[in-house]
N, C-alpha and C positions, 0 to 999 in steps of 0.2 A: 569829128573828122571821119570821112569816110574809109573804111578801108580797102588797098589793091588786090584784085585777088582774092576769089575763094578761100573762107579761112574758116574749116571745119574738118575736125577727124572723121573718119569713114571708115566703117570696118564691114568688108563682104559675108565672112563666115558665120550663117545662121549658127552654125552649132558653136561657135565660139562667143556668140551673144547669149546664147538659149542658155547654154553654163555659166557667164553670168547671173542672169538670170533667179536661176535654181541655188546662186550661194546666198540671196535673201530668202532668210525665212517667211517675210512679209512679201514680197512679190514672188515668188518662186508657189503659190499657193493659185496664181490664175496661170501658171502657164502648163497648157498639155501635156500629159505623157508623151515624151518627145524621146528619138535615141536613133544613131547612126545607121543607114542603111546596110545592111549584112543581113546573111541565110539564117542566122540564130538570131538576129534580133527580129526579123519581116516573120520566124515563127511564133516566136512569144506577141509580137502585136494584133496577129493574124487570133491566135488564140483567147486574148483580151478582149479588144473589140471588134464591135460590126463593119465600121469603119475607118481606116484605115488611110491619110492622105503620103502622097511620094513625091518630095519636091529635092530641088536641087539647093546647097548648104550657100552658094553663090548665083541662085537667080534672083529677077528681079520683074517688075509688070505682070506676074499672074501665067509666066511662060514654064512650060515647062512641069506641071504638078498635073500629078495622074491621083484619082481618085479612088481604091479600091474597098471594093463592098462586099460582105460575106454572103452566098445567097446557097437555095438548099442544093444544087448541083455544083459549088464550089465558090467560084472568083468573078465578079464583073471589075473591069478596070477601065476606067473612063478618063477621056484629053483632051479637053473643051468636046465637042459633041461627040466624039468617036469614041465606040464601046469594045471593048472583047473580053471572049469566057475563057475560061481556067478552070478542069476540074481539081487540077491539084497544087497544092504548093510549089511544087517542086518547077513546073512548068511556068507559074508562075511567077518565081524567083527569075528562071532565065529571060525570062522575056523583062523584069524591070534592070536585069542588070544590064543588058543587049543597050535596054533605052539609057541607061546612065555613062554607058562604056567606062571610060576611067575617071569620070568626076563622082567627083561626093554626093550622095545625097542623105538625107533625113526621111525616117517616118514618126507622122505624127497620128496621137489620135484625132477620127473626125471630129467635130462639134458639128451638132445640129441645130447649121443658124436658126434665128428667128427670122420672121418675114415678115415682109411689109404687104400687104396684098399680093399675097401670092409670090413677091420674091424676096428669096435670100437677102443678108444685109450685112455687112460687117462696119467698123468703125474708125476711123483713124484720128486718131488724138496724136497733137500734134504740138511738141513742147520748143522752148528756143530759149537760148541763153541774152541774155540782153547784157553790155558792155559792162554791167556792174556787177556782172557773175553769177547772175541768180537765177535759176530755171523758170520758166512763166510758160503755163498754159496759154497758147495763141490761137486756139482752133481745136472744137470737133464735131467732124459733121461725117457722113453718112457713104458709104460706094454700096450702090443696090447692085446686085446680077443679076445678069442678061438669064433669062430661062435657057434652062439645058446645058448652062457654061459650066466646069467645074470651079473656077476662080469669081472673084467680084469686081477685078480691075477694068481700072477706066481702058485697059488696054482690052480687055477682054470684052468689051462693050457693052460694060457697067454702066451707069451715071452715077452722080452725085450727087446725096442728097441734105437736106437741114435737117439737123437731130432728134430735134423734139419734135419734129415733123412725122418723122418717119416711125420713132417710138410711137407717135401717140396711132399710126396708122398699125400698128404692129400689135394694139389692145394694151399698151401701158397707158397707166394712168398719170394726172401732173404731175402727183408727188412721187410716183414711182420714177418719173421721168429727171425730176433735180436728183433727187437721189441719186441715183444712177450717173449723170452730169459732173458734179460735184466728188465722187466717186473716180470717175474715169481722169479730172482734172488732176487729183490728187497722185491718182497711179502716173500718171505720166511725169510730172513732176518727180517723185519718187525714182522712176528707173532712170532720168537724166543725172541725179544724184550717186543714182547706183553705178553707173559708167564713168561718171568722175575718177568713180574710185579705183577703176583697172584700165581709166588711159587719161589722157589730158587732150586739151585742142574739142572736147566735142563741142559742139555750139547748137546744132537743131536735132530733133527725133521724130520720127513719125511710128507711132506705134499701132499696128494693125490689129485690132480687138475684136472678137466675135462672142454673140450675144446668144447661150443658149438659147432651149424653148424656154425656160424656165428663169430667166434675165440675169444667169449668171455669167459673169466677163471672165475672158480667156484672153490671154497674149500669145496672138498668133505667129507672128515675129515683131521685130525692132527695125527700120528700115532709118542707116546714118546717114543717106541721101534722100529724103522724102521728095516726092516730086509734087507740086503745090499748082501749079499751071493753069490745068483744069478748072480750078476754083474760079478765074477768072470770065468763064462761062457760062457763072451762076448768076441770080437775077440780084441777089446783094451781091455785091461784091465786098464786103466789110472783112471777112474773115480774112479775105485773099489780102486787101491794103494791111491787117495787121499782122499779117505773117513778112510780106515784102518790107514792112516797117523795120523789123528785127534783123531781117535776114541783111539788108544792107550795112548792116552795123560789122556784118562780117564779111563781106563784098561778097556775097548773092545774087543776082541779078534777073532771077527771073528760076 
């Protein structure tokens, strides 16, 4: 029987997922040095790494994240293509609180994607409860970014791509490639389990993952509304009917 009505929990607050997160011992090991935007924490991260990402603890489509990079005259800070300097911290500071005004944001450490010829990639595995309670990997495939963008979303004028596609253009090899697959299937499973256990109602996940150089996975966020859409643009469309297979079981629609 089908059901009326969207019927899945949803939770906006990255940093309320991200601490999740961080209370498995076992997932809490791919996710970023992550911690609340403030003048003591943007200094400790500034001091840590080279780079530096500033996003908002409630956006969503890749809006809204400024990219900050340490360089020998100070700060580059970049928002989708638009740059500006900063010699100092302090000027710094003002200028991301100015762009936050009174919403929350998060700073994380950069990752440096891997690339697929030449561009950025990140990953989105994509988990769903099926009526018998059980978490089931339905999807994961690839969002390239647009050169020069600081995000990968399909909003930011990403595409989408097939996974072992894109690894094997990226110089992974097949068995690095299942491994890696098989890997990403298991974590995502995993943190649907893990959010069981500090709410009830969830039913789908889309976990956005980034691929060092070095092919190590990062959990970049959790997103409780993935938006699946796009998929349906691709040349299979298979991935897309098995997500819309699940989803309707929780009145989904599209």
């Amino acid at each position: 029987m089908q059901i009326i009505g969207y019927r899945s929990a949803s939770v906006k607050s990255k940093w309320t997922k991200t601490k999740w997160l961080l209370k498995s011992a076992e997932i809490g090991k791919y996710v970023p040095p992550t911690s609340l935007f403030n003048r003591s924490n943007l200094g400790d991260m500034l001091s840590r790494y080279r780079v530096v990402f500033f996003k908002p603890t409630g956006g969503t489509g890749g809006f809204h994240i400024f990219r900050i990079t340490k360089s020998k005259n100070g700060y580059e800070v970049r928002h989708n293509t638009a740059r500006k300097h900063f010699t100092g911290e302090d000027a710094l500071y003002e200028y991301l609180k100015n762009q936050a005004k009174d919403r929350s944001y998060l700073l994380q450490k950069g990752i440096q994607l891997a690339a697929a010829d030449g561009r950025p990639f990140d990953i989105r595995v994509m988990v769903q409860k099926s009526n018998d309670n059980v978490w089931k990997n339905t999807a994961v495939f690839t969002k390239i970014g647009k050169p020069g963008k600081v995000a990968t979303n399909y909003h930011q004028g990403g595409k989408l791509g097939f996974f072992r596609q894109t690894l094997s253009k990226a110089g992974f090899g097949q068995t690095a490639i299942e491994k890696k697959e098989a890997e990403l299937k298991k974590l995502g499973e995993s943190v649907g389990r893990l959010f069981d256990g500090h709410g009830s109602g969830f039913r789908e996940l889309g976990l956005d993952v980034a691929l060092d150089r070095s092919g190590k996975a990062w959990i970049l966020e959790v997103n409780t509304r993935p938006q699946f859409y796009p998929l349906k643009r691709m040349g299979n469309q298979s991935m897309y009917r098995t997500i819309m297979s699940y989803a309707k079981q929780y009145g989904r629609t599209k």
